[in-house]
TORDRENTOR-918717 format. One record per residue (C-alpha): residue number from 1; residue in one letter; x, y, z. Coordinates in Angstrom, 3 decimals. Each point is the difference from the previous one (the first is absolute). Layout:
% residues N
- seq_type_c1_c2_c3
- NUM_A_X_Y_Z
...
END
This chain:
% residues 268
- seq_type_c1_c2_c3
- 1_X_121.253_101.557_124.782
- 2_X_2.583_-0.949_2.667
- 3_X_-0.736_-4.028_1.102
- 4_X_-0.471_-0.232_4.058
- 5_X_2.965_-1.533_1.170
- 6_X_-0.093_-3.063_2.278
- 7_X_1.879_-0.198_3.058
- 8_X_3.282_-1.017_-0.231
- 9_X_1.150_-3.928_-0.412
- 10_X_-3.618_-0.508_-1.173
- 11_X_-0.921_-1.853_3.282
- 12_X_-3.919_-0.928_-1.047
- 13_X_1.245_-0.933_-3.846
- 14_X_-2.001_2.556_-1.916
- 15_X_-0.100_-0.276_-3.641
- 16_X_1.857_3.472_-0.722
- 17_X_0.711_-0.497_-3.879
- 18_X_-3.005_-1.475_-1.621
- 19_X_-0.080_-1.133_-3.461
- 20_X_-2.333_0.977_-2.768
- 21_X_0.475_-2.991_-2.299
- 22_X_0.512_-3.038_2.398
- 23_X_4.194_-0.387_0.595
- 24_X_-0.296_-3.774_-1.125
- 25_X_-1.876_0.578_-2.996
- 26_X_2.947_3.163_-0.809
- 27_X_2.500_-3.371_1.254
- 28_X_-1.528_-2.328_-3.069
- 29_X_1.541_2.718_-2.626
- 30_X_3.208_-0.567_1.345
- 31_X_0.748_-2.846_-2.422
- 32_X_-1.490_-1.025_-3.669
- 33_X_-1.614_-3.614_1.772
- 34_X_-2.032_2.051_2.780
- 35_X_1.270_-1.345_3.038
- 36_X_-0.245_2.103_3.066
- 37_X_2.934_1.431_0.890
- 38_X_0.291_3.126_1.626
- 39_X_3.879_-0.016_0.469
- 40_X_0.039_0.840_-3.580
- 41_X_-0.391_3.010_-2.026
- 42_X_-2.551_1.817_-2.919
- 43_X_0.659_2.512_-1.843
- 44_X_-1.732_3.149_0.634
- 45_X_-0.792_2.916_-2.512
- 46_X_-0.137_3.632_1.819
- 47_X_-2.568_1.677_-2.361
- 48_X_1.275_3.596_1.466
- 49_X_3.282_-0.360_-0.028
- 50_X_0.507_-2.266_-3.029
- 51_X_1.461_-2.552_1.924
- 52_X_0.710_-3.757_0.482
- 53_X_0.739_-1.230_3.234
- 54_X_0.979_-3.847_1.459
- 55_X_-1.788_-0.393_3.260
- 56_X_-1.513_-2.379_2.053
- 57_X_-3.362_-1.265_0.553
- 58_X_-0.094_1.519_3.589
- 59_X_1.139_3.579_-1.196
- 60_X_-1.507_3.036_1.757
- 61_X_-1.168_0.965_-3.657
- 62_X_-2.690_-2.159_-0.302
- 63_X_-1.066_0.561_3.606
- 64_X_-2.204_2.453_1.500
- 65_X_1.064_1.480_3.750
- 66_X_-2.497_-1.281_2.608
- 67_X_-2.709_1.882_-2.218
- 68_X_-2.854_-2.792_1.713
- 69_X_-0.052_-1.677_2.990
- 70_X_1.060_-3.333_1.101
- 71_X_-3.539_-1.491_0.065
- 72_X_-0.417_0.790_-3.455
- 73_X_3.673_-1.230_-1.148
- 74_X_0.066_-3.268_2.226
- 75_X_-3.938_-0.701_-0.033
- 76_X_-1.949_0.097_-3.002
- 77_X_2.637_0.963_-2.552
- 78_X_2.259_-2.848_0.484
- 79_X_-2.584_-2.228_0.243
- 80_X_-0.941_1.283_-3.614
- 81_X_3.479_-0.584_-0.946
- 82_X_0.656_-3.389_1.761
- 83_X_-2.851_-1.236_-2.223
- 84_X_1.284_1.354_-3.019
- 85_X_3.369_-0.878_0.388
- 86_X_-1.339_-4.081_0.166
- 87_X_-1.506_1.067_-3.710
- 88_X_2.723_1.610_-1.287
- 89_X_2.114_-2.677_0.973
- 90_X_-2.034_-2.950_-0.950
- 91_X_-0.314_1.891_-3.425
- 92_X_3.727_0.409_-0.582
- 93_X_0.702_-4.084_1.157
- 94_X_-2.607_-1.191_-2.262
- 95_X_-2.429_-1.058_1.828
- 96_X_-2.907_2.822_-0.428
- 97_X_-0.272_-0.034_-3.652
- 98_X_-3.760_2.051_-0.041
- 99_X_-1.385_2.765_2.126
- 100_X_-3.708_-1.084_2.085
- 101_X_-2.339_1.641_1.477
- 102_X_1.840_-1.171_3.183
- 103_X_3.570_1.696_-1.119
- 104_X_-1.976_3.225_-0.815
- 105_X_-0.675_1.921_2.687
- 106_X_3.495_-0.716_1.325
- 107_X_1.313_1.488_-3.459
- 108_X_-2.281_2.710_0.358
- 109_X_0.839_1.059_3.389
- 110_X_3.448_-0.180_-0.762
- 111_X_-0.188_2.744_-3.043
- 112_X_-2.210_2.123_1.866
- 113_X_2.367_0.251_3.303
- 114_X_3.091_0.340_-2.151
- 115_X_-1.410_3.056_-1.548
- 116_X_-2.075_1.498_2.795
- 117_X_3.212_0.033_2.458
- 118_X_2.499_1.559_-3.289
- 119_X_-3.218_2.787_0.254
- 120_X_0.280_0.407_3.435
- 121_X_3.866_0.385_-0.181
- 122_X_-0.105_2.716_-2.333
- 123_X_-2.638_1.685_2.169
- 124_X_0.411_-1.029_3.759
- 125_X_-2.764_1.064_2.458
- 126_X_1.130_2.696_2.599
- 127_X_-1.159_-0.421_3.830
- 128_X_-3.223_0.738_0.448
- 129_X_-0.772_2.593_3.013
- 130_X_-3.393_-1.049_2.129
- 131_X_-2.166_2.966_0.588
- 132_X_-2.144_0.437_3.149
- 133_X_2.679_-1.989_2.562
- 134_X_1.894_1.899_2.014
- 135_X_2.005_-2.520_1.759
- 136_X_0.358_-4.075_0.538
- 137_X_0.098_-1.949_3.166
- 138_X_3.636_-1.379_-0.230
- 139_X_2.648_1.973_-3.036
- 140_X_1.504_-3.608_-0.865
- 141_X_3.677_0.038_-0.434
- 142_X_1.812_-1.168_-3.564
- 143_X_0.637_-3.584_1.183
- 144_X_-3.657_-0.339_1.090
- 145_X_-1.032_1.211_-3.402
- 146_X_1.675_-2.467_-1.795
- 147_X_-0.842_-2.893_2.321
- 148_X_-3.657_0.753_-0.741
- 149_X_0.547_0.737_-4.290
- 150_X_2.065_-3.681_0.689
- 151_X_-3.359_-1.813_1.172
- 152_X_-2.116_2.331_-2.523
- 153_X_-1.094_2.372_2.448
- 154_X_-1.065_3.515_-1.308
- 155_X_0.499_2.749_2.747
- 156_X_0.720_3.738_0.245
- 157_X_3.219_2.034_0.058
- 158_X_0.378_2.200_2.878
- 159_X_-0.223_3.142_-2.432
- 160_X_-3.470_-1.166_-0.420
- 161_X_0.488_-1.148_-3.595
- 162_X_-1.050_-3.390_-2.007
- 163_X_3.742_-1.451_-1.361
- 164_X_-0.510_0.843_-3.846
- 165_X_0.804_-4.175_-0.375
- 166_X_-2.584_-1.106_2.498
- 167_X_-2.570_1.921_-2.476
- 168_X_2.040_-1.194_-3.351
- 169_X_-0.726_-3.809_1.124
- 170_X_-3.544_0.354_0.050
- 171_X_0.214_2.354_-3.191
- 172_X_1.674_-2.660_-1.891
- 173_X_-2.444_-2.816_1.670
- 174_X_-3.298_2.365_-1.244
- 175_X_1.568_0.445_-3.441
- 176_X_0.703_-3.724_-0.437
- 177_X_-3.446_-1.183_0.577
- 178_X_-0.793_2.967_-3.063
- 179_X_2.859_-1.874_-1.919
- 180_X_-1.742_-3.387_0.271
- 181_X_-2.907_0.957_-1.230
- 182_X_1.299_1.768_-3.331
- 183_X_2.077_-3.352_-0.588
- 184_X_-2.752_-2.193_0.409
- 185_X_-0.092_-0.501_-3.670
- 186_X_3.554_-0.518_0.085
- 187_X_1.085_-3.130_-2.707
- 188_X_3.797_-0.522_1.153
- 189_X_2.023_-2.482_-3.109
- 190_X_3.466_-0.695_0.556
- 191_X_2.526_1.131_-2.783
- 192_X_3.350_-0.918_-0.746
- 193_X_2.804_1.517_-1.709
- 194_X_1.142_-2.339_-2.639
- 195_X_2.853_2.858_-0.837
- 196_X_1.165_2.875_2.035
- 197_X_-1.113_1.039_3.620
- 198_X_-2.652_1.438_1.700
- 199_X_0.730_3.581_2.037
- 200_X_-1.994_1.000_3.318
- 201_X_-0.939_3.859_0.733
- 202_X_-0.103_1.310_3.231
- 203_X_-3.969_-0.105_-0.716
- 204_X_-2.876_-1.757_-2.397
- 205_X_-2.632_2.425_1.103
- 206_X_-1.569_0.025_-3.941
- 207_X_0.099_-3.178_-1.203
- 208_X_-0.017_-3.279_1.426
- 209_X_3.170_-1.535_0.155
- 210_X_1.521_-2.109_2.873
- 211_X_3.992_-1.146_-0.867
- 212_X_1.104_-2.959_1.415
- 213_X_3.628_-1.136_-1.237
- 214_X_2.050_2.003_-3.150
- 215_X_-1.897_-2.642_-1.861
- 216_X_-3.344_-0.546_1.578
- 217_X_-3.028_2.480_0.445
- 218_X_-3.688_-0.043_0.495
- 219_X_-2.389_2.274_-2.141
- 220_X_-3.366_0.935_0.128
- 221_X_-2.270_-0.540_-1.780
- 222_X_2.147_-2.936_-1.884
- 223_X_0.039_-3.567_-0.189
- 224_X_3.119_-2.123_-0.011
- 225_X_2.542_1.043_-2.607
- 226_X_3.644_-0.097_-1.042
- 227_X_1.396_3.354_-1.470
- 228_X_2.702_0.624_-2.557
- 229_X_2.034_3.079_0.075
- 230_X_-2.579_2.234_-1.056
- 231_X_-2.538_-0.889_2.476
- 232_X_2.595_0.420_2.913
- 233_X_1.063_3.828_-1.490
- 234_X_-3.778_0.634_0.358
- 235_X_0.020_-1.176_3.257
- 236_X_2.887_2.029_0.893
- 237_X_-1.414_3.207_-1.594
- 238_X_-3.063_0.307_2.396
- 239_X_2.913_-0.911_2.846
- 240_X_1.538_3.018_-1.194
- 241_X_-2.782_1.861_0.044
- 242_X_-1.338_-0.467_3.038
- 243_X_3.558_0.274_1.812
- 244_X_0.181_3.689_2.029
- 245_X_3.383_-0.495_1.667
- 246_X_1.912_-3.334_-0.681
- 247_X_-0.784_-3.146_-2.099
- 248_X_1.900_-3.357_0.579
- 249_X_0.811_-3.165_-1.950
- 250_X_2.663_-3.117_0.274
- 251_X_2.080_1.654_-2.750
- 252_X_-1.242_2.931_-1.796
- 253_X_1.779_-0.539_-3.444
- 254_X_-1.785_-3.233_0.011
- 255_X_-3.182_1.932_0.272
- 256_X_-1.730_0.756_-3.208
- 257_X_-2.266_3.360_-0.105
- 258_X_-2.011_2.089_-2.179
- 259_X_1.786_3.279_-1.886
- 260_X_-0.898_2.064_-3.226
- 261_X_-2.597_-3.315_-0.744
- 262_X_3.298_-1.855_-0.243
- 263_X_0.730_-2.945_2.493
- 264_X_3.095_1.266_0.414
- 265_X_2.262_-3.072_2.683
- 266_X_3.821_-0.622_0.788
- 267_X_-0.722_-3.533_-0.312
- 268_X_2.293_-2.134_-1.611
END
C-alpha cells in the first residue's frame, strides 16, 4: 500500500514516518551504557536477505508511512510513550529499582502499542468508501485536510472515502483497550545481562518482553533478576523467534542466542 503523500515542505508538520518501537528507546541501543542517542547507530539483521546493516535510530526501516493519523501519533500514543520513556529512564539511572502497580499500566501500554502498530504495518487499512452519500457540502482541498488531521479532525475525502489512517487510529485505539485487559495480570521484573547483550525484534507479539538498553529488559511474569550468558541466549532465542523482518541489538556478536541447544556467542 502506497502512503498518502503530504503536501510539499510539510507546512502543518505531519508525522509522515512513524515509528513502531519508540526512536529514543531504538537511540538507548546505540551504546553499551544506554544513553539516548539517536545520532548513533545499531546494528540491524535483514532476516530475508541475510543481512546486517548500520543505521540510525530515525531510519525509514523501523517506520511505518503515515499508516494512522496524526491524532493517534501525537495524542494518545505519545502520551503512552512520554510516560514510559520517564520509566525506562529512571530504570536505566538507578533510580526505579522495582516495578508498582503505578509503573504497570504504563509498561503495559507500552508493549501492547509497540506490537499493535508493527501489526498494523504489516497489514495497513485501505480507505474505506461510505455507501448511501452521494455528495458533501464543500470537497475540501489537500491543505484543508491536513489542517483539520493537524487539530485531530476526522473528515471526508472528496472521492467520498474514510482515509484508511483516520480508521487505523481508532483501530489501534479499540485494540489497545483489548490489550489492557489481557495484560492485566501482567508481573513486569527487570533483568540484567551480567554477560552478553540483549537483541530487540521488530515485534514481541508472543511473549512478554519489553528491551530497554543492550543490557537491561523487563519480563513478564518475572521478578528482579540478573542473568548469565545462558539466560540472555534464551532471551535472545524467543527475540529470534518472534522477529518477521529485522531484529536489532548494540552489537550483534556481543549477543548470545540459542542454536542446536548450544549457546552458541562471539563473546570474548
Amino acid at each position: 500500500m502506497k502512503y498518502e503523500k503530504n503536501q510539499k515542505g510539510n507546512p502543518h508538520e505531519l508525522t509522515i514516518c512513524q515509528h513502531i518501537f519508540p526512536a529514543k528507546s531504538i537511540a538507548r541501543f546505540t551504546n553499551k551504557s544506554g544513553v539516548v542517542d539517536e545520532s548513533g547507530v545499531v546494528e540491524v539483521k535483514l532476516i530475508a536477505e541475510s543481512k546486517i546493516i548500520k543505521i540510525k535510530p530515525k531510519a525509514k526501516l523501523f517506520c511505518a508511512r503515515r499508516i494512522w493519523d496524526q491524532r493517534a501519533e501525537s495524542g494518545y500514543m505519545k502520551k503512552i510513550e512520554d510516560n514510559y520513556q520517564s520509566i525506562a529512564g529512571s530504570i536505566v539511572n538507578g533510580i526505579l529499582n522495582k516495578i508498582g502497580q503505578k509503573e504497570k499500566p504504563v509498561i503495559n501500554d507500552m508493549f501492547a502499542i509497540w506490537n499493535i502498530r508493527a501489526f498494523q504495518k504489516n497489514l495497513p487499512i485501505q480507505e474505506q468508501k461510505i455507501n448511501g452519500i452521494t455528495g458533501v457540502a464543500k470537497n475540501l482541498t489537500i491543505d484543508e485536510q491536513e489542517l483539520l488531521e493537524k487539530n485531530h479532525v476526522g473528515f471526508i475525502q472528496p472521492d467520498l472515502t474514510f482515509p484508511g489512517r483516520q480508521l487505523a487510529g481508532i483501530h489501534i485505539q479499540q485494540n489497545l483497550d483489548m490489550w489492557r485487559e489481557q495484560l492485566k495480570d501482567a508481573e513486569w521484573g527487570i533483568l540484567r545481562a551480567s554477560n552478553g547483550e540483549f537483541i530487540v525484534p521488530d515485534n514481541f507479539s508472543n511473549i512478554r518482553i519489553l528491551p530497554i538498553t543492550p543490557k537491561l529488559c523487563l519480563y513478564s511474569p518475572s521478578n528482579n533478576q540478573v542473568l548469565g550468558i545462558e539466560q540472555v541466549a534464551i532471551i535472545n532465542k524467543l527475540a529470534l523467534d518472534t522477529a518477521n523482518k529485522y531484529y536489532f541489538a548494540h552489537d550483534l556478536s556481543k549477543c548470545p542466542r540459542l542454536g542446536g541447544g548450544n549457546c552458541e556467542t562471539n563473546l570474548a
